[in-house]
C-alpha positions in Angstrom: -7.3 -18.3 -9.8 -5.1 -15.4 -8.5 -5.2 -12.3 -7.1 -2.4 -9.9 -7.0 -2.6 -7.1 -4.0 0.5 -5.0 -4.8 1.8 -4.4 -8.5 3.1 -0.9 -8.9 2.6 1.5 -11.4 4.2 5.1 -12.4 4.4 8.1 -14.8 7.3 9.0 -16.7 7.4 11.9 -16.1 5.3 14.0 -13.5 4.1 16.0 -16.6 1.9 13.2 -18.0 -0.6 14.6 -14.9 -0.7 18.2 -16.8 -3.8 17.1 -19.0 -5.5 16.0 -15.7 -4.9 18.7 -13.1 -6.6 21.8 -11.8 -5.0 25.0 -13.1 -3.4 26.0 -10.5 -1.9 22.4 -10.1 -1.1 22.6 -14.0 0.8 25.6 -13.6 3.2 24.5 -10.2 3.7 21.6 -12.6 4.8 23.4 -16.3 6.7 26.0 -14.9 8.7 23.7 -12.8 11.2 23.1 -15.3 12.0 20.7 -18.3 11.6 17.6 -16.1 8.5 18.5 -14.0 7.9 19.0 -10.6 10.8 17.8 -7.9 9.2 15.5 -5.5 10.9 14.3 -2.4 12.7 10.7 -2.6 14.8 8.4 -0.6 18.4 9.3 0.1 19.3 5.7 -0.1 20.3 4.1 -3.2 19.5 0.7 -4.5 22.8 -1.0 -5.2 21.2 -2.3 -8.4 18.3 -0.9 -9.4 14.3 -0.5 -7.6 13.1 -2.4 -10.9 13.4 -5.0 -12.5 15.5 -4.3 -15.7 13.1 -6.0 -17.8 10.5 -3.5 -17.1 12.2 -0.9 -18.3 10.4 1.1 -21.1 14.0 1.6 -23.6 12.4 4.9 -25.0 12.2 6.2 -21.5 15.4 5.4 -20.5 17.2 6.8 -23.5 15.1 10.5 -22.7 16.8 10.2 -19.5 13.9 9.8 -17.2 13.7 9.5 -13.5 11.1 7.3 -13.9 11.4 4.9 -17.2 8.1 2.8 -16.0 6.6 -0.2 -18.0 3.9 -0.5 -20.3 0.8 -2.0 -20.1 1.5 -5.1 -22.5 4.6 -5.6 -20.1 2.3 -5.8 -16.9 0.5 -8.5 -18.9 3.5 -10.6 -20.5 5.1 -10.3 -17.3 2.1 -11.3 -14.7 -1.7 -10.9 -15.6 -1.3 -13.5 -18.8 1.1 -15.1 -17.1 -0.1 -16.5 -13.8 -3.6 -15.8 -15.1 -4.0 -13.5 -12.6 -8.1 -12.1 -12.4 -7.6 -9.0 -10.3 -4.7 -7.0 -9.7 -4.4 -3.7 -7.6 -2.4 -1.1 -8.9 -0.9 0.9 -6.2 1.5 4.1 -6.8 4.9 4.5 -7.1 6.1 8.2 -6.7 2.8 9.3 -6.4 2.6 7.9 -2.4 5.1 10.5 -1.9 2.3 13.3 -1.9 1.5 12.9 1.2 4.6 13.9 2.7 4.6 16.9 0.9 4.1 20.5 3.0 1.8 21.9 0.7 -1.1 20.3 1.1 -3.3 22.1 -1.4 -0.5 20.8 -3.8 -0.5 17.3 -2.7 -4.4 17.3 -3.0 -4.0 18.5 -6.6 -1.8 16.1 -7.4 -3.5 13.5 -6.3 -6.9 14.5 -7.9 -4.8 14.9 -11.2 -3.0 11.3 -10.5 -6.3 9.3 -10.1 -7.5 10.7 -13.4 -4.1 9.8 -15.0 -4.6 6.4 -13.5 -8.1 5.9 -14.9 -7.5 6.9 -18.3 -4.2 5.4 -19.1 -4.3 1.8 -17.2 -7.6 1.5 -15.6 -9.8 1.8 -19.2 -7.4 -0.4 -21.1 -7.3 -3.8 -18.6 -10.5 -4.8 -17.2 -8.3 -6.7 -14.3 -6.8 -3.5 -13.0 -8.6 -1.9 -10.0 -6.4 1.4 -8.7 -5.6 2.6 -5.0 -6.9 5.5 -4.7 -4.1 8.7 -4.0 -4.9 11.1 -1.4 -3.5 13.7 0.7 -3.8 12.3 3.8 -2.1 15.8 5.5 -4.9 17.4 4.9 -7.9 14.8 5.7 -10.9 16.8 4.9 -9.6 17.0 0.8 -8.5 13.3 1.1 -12.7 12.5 2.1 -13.6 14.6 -0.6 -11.5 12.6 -3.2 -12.0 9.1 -1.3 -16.4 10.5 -2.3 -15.5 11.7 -5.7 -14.2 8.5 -7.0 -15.1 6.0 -4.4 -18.1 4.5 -6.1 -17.5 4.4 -9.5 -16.1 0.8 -9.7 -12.4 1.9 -10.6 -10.8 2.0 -7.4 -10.4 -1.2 -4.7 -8.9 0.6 -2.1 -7.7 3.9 -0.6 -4.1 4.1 -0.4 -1.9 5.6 2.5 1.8 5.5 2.7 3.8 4.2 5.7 5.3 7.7 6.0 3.5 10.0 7.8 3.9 12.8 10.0 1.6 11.3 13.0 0.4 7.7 13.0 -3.2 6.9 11.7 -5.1 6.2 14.8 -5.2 9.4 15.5 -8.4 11.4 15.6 -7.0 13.8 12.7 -7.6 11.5 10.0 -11.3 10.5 11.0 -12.3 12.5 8.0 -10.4 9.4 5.8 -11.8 6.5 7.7 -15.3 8.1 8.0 -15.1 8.3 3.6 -13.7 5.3 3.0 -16.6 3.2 5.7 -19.0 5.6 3.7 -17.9 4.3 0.0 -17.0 0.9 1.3 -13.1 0.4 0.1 -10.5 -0.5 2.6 -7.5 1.7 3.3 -4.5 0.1 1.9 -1.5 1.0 4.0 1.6 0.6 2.2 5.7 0.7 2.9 6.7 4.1 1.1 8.7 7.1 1.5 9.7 6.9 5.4 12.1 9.5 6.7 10.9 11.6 3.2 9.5 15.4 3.0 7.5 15.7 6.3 7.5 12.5 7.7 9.5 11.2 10.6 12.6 9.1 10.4 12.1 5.8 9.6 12.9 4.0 13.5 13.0 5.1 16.6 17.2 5.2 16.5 17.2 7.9 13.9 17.6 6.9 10.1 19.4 4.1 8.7 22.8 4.5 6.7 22.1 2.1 4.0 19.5 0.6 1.6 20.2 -2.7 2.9 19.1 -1.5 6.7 15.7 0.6 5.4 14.7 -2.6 3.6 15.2 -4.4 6.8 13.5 -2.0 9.2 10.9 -0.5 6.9 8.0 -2.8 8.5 8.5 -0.7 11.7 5.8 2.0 10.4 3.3 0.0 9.8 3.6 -1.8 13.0 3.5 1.8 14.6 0.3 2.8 12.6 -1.7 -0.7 12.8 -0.8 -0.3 17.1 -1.9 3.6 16.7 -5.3 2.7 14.8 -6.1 -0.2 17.5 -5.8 2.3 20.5 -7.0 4.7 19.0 -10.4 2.5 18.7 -10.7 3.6 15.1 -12.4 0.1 14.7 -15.1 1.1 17.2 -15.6 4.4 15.8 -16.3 3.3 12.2 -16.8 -0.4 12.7 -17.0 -0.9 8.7 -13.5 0.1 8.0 -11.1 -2.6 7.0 -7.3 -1.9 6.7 -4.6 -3.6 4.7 -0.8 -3.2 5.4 1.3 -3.8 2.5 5.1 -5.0 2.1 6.4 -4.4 5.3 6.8 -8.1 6.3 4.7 -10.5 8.7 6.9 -11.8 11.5 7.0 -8.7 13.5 3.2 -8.3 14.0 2.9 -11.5 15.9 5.1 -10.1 18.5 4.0 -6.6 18.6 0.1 -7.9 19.0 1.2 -10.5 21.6 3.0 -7.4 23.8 -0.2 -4.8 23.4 -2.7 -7.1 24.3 -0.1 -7.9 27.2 0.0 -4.3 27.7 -4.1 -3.4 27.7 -5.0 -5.9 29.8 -2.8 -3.7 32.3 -3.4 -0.5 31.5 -7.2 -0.5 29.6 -8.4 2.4 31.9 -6.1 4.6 29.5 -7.7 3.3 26.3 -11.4 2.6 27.2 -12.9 2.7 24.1 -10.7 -0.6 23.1 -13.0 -2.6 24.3 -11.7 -5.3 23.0 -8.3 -7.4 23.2 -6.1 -5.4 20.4 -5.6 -8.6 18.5 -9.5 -9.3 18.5 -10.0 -6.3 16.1 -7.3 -7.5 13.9 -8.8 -10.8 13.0 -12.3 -8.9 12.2 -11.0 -5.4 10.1 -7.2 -5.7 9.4 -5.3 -7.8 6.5 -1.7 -8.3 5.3 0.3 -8.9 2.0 2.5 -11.8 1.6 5.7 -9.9 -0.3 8.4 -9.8 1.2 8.2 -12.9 2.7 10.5 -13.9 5.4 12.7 -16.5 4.3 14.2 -18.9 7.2 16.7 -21.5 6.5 14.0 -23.8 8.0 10.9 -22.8 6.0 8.3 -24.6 8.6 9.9 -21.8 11.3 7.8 -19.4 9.0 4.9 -21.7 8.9 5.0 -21.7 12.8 5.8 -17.8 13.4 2.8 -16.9 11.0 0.6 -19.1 12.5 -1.0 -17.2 15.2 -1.9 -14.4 13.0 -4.6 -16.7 11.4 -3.1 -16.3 7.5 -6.1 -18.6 6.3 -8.5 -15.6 7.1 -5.8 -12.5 7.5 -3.0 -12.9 4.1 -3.4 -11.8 0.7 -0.8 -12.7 -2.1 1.1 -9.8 -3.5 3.8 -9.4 -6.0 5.4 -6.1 -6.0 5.8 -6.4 -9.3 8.2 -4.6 -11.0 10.1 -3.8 -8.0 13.6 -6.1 -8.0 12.4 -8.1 -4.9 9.0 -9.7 -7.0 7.5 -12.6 -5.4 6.7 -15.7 -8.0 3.3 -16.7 -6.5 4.3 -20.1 -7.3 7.4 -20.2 -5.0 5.7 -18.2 -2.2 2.6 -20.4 -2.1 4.8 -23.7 -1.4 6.7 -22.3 0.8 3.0 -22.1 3.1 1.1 -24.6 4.3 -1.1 -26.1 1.7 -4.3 -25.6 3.8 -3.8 -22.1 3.7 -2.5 -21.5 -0.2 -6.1 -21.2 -1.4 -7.4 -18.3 0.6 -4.4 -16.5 0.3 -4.1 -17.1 -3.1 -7.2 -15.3 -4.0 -10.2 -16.0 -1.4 -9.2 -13.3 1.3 -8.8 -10.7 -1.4 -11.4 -11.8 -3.3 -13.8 -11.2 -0.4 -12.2 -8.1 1.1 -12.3 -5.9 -2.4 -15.9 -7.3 -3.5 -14.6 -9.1 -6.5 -16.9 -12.3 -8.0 -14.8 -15.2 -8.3 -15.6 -18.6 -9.2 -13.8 -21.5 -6.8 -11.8 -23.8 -8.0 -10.6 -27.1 -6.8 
């Protein structure tokens, strides 16, 4: 049994959301030109490619697309069949870039319209798909309404929030999203994408990096800053039913960042009253984490000892990436853990934290 927390999917083209969007979405969309709307993207470039090249769909690429994608039979040959995977969730792939867009009616529109697409073209056609839901998390109020509209159909396992952003999560501002998504019962999914893009800030707190190679390295820095800005904030007090998953920005650093701010509230707490807890407390109770990338130490039981006190028996999910270049094998990540946690990070944690019946298996 397997679940599979982070496989990627895309449109072609940005066009393939015309069918599904409001008309004034519809129309920013076709009279943007022969390839569609311009979204934002990194300024870095991979110094081989962001996918694997055996995802690449050969009619796409000889059109010339931005985006060549994969198909569906792909996905399966190449993971679901494969490692008999019985859940995976599809998260976006240029469509977390929304959020960083200034126009915020737009991003809401494109979102609506990208949640539709996802539906209709993946979600119908593999009963082990569940999608992350897209929103426009700059402008909180239309992300609630979208979080309500789709939330309880069955279709969707989480909400999805990039690590970009323009302020960090905890923040009162987005109580509209974490109020919707308690309401409907999915976690919020936040997930490595698009730092130092459109509105958000740079990636680190030394500016932006200068190659690929350092964003890969650093890119876990965001999520830290949001999963510390959400635990002072006391978003887990204010809507104790929200759970939170970061995705693909490594494990290693959290240990050390929750070690310093429980350090750090136990002298200052007057400034943050409403943790009433020890930071870390809340984590083990609401917050979760994806294995890929793994850190990779010449001396693989360093890893097992780093990760230890973050409690990966009850806190890891497995995740792929799939097709990003950097795909995890689940069989080569799972022995490079302790066997004693393997099986609840293979599927149990997930399986309880999205709601999906399972049968255990020796």
């Amino acid at each position: 049994m397997l679940i599979d927390c982070d496989i990627h999917v895309t449109y072609s083209s940005i066009k393939e959301l015309v069918p599904f969007a409001d008309p004034h979405t519809r129309e920013l969309i076709e009279r943007s030109g022969v390839a569609g709307l311009s979204m934002p993207t990194y300024p870095w470039v991979h110094p081989s490619g962001w996918i694997r090249r055996d995802t690449y769909d050969a009619e796409a690429v000889e059109s010339g697309s931005m985006f060549p994608g994969f198909t569906l039979d792909q996905l399966r040959g190449h993971v679901l069949d494969r490692f008999d995977v019985a859940f995976a969730l599809a998260n976006p792939d240029e469509a977390a870039c929304f959020s960083v867009l200034p126009n915020s009616r737009l991003a809401a529109g494109l979102a609506s319209a990208y949640n539709d697409w996802l539906v209709e073209t993946w979600l119908r056609q593999e009963p082990r798909l569940r999608g992350s839901l897209v929103v426009s998390a700059q402008w909180p109020e239309a992300a609630a309404r979208e979080i309500r509209r789709h939330g309880g159909g069955g279709r969707f396992a989480a909400v999805f929030l990039p690590g970009a952003a323009r302020i960090p999560y905890g923040n009162p501002l987005y109580d509209p999203i974490w109020e919707a998504a308690a309401e409907v019962g999915l976690p919020v999914a936040v997930h490595v994408h698009y730092e130092g893009v459109g509105t958000s800030g740079p990636l680190t707190g030394a500016g932006m990096p200068d190659f690929y190679t350092e964003f890969h390295t650093l890119n876990g820095a965001s999520l830290q800053g949001h999963l510390v800005s959400i635990l002072c904030h006391g978003v887990f007090e204010r809507h104790p039913g929200v759970k939170v998953v970061f995705m693909e920005g490594g494990l290693v650093g959290y240990v050390g960042v929750l070690w310093r701010l429980d350090q750090n509230w136990r002298a200052t707490r007057s400034e943050i009253p409403w943790c009433r807890r020890r930071p870390s407390e809340y984590v083990w109770d609401h917050v979760r984490f994806t294995t890929q990338p793994l850190e990779e130490p010449d001396d693989p039981q360093q890893l097992a000892q780093v990760l230890a006190p973050l409690h990966p028996e009850r806190t890891l999910m497995f995740a792929t990436d799939y097709p990003h270049w950097d795909f995890d094998d689940p069989d080569q990540t799972l022995r490079t853990l302790p066997a004693e946690w393997r099986e609840p990070i293979r599927y149990g944690t997930a399986a309880e934290l999205f709601g999906v019946p399972v049968t255990a298996v020796a």
